[in-house]
C-alpha positions as CSV (number, residue, x, y, z in Angstrom):
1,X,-54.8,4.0,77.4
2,X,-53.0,4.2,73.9
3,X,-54.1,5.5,70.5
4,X,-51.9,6.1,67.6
5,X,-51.3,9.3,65.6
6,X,-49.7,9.5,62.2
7,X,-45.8,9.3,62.1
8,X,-44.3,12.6,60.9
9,X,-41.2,13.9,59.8
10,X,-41.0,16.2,62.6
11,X,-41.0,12.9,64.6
12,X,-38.0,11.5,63.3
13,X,-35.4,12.9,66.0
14,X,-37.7,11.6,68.8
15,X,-37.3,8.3,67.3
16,X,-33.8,8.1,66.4
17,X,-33.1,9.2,70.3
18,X,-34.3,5.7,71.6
19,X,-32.5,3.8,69.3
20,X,-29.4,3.3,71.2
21,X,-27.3,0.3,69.8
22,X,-27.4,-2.0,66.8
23,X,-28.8,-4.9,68.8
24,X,-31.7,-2.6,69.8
25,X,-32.0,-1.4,65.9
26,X,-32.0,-5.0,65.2
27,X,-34.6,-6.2,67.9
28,X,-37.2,-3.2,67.1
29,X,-36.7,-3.0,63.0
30,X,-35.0,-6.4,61.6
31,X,-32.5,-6.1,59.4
32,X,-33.8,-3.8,56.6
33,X,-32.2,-0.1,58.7
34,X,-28.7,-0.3,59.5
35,X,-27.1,1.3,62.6
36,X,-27.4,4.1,63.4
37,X,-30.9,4.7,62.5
38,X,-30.5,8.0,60.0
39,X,-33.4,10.6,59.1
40,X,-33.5,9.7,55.7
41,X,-33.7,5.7,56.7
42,X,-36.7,7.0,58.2
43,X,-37.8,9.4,55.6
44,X,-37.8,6.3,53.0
45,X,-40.2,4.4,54.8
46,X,-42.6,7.7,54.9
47,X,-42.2,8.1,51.5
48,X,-43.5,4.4,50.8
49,X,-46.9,4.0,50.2
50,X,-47.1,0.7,51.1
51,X,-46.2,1.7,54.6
52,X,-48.4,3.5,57.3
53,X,-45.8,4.4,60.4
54,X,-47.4,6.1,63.6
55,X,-46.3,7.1,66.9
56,X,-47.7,5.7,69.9
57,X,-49.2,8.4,72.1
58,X,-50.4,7.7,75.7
59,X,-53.9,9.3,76.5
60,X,-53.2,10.1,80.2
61,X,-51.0,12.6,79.2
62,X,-50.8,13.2,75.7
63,X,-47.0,12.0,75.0
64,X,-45.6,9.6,72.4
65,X,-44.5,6.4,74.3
66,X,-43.6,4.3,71.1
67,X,-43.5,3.7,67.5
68,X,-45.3,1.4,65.4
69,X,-45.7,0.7,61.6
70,X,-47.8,-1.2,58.9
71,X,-46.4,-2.4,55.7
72,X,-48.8,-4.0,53.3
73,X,-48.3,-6.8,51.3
74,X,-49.8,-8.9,48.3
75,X,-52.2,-10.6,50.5
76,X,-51.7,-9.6,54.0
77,X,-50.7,-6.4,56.2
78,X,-47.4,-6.6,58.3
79,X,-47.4,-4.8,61.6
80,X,-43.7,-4.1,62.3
81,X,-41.2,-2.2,64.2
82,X,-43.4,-2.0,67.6
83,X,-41.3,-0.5,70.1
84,X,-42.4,1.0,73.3
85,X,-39.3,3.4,74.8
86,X,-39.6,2.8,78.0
87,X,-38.9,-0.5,79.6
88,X,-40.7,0.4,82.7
89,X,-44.1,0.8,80.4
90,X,-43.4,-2.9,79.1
91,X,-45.5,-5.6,80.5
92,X,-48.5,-2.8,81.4
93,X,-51.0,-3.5,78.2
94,X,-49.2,-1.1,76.2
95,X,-48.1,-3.1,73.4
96,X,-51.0,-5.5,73.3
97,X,-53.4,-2.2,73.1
98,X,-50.9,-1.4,70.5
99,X,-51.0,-4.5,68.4
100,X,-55.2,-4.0,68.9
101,X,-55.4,-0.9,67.6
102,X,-52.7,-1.3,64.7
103,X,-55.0,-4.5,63.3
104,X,-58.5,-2.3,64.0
105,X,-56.9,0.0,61.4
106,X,-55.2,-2.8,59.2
107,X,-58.4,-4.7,58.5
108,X,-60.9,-1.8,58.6
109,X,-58.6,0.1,55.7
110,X,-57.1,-2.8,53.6
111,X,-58.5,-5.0,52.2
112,X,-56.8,-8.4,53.9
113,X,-58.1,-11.4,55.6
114,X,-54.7,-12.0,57.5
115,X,-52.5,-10.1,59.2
116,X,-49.0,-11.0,60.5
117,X,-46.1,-9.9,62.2
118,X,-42.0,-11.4,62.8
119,X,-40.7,-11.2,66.5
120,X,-37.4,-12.7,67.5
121,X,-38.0,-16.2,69.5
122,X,-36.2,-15.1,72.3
123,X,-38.3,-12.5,72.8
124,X,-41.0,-14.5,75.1
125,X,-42.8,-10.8,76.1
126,X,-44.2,-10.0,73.0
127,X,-44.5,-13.5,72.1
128,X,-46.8,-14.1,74.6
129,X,-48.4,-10.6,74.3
130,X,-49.3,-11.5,70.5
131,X,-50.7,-14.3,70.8
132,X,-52.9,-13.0,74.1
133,X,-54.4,-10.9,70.9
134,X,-54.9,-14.2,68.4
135,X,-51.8,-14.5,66.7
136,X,-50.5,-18.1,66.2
137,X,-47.0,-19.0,65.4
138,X,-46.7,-20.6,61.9
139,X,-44.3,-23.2,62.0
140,X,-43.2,-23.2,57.8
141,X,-42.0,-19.6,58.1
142,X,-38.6,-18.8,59.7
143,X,-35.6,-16.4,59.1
144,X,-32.5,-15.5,60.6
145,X,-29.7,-13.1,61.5
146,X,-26.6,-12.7,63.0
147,X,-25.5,-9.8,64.9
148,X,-22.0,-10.2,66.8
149,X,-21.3,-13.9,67.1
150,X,-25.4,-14.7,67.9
151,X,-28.0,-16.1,64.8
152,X,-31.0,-14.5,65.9
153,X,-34.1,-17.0,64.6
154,X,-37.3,-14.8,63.5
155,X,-40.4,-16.1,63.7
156,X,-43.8,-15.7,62.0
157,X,-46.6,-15.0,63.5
158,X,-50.4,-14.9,61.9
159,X,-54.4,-13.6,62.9
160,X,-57.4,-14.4,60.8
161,X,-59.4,-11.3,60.7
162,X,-62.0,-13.6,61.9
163,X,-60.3,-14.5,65.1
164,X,-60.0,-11.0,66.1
165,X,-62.5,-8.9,68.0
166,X,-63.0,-5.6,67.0
């Protein structure tokens, strides 16, 4: 269905293209880029080696459908800034193959027990497509943002390498 292919800088453009507002920066990144997305926002993150950024390619036909990175941390790997383009590939096993393969590589080349991600609690979808893969919400850790006169609440998500099946 998916698989993912290293992010490169010849990539960038594509990227920046479906980034069309700040609330969509916002949704997909979190607050760390600021709108609009630039090259050399982008070119930071390549140049960070705790950060592993790849572009989502569908195998049907050989095109990049989406974006998706890994940052590692102290003790666990954050997956981060999943976006698939298209709305009309959402809700088709794209982003829960996603999140699959982006821990298959997390826990088979660092070396964590946990992995977690932060997703927006509004956003039900990909709640409910993370934890269809084994995450579970954890309750103690919580952050928010405004954008425009909203708070947007983040929320933590968790997986025990153990819980996942490679």
């Amino acid at each position: 269905m998916i698989k993912l292919q290293p992010f490169k800088t010849e990539d960038i453009q594509m990227l920046i293209s479906r980034i069309p507002d700040k609330r969509a920066l916002l949704q997909f990144a979190g607050p760390m880029y600021s709108f609009p997305l630039t090259e050399d926002q982008l070119k930071k993150d390549l140049s960070d080696e705790n950060r592993t950024l790849f572009k989502i390619i569908d195998e049907t036909d050989q095109n990049a459908i989406g974006h998706a990175q890994i940052f590692l941390k102290e003790n666990t790997f954050l997956l981060g800034r999943i976006l698939i383009w298209n709305e009309n590939n959402r809700g088709k096993g794209y982003g829960k193959k996603t999140v699959q393969e982006l821990l298959k590589y997390g826990f088979r080349n660092f070396d964590r027990e946990t992995a977690e991600l932060n997703v927006y609690d509004w956003n039900t979808g990909a709640i409910e497509c993370y934890k269809k893969v084994g995450f579970e919400i954890d309750p103690d850790v919580m952050s928010e943002v405004s954008i425009d006169p909203e708070i947007w609440i983040s929320v933590n998500m968790k997986i025990n390498k153990n819980r996942f099946d490679f």
